[in-house]
C-alpha positions in Angstrom: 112.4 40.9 98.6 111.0 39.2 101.7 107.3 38.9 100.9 104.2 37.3 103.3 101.7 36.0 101.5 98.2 34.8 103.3 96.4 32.1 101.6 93.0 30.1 102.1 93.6 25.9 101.8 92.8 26.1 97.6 96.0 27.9 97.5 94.3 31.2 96.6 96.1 34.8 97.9 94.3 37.1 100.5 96.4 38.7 101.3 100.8 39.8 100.5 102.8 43.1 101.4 106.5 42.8 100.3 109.3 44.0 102.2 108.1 41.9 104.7 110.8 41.7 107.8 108.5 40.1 110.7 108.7 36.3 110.8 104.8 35.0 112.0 105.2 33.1 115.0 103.0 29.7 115.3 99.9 29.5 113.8 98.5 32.3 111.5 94.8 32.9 112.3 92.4 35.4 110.3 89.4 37.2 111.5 86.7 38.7 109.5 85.2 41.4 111.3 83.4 45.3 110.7 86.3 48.2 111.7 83.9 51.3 112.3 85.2 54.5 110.6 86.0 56.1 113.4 88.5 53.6 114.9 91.9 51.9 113.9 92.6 48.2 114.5 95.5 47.7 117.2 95.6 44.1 117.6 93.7 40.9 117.9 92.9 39.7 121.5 94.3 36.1 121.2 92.1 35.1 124.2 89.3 35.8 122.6 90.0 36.1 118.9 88.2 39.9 118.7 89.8 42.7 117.3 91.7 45.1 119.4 90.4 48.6 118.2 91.3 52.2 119.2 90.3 55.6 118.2 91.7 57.2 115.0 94.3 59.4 116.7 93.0 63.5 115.7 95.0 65.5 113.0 97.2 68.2 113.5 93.6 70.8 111.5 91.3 68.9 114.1 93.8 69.6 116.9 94.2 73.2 116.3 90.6 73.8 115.4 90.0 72.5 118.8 92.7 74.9 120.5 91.2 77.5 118.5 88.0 76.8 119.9 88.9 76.7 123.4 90.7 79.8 122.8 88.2 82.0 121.2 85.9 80.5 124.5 88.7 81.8 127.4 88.3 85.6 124.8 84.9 85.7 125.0 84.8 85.2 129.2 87.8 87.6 128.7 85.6 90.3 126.7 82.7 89.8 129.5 84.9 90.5 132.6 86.1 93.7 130.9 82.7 94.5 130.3 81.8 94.5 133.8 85.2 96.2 135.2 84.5 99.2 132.5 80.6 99.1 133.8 82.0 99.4 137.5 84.3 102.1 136.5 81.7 103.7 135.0 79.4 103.7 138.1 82.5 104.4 140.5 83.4 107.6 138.4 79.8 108.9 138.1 79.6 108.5 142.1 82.3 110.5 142.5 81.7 112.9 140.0 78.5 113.6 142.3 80.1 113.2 145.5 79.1 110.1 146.4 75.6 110.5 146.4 74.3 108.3 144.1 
């Protein structure tokens, strides 16, 4: 099994993961850097020699707890409107129940 193996110059390992099918290209660099919780590493500039992060992407629960919120939001204006339509109705059929003199 193809295996990469990073090493330091007293020929101590770093780093190895087997099954290994990328060849490096050129020079192999290493960076030590902090990788906040939060965020995924997508690279390393080569420019500049700093880590490439991004967000972690959100998981299907913290997806649908956020649809979930937004829908229980759109219910609540929902419950409101129809609260104000049956108060109207209310008012329209008390008016006409006295004629129109309200």
């Amino acid at each position: 099994m193809k295996t990469l193996i990073v090493y330091d110059s007293t020929g101590r390992e770093i780093f190895s993961q087997g099954g290994f099918s990328y060849e490096p290209v050129g020079e192999i660099k290493a960076l030590k850097t902090d990788i906040p919780e939060n965020k995924i590493l997508k690279g390393v500039d080569v420019k500049t020699g700093e880590a490439i992060l991004e967000d972690v992407p959100k998981s299907q629960m913290e997806l649908l707890q956020e649809e979930l919120a937004q829908n229980t939001k759109e219910m609540a204006k929902k419950d409101l409107a129809i609260e104000q339509l049956q108060k109207d109705l209310a008012d329209l059929t008390k008016q006409i129940a006295l004629g129109g003199n309200v």
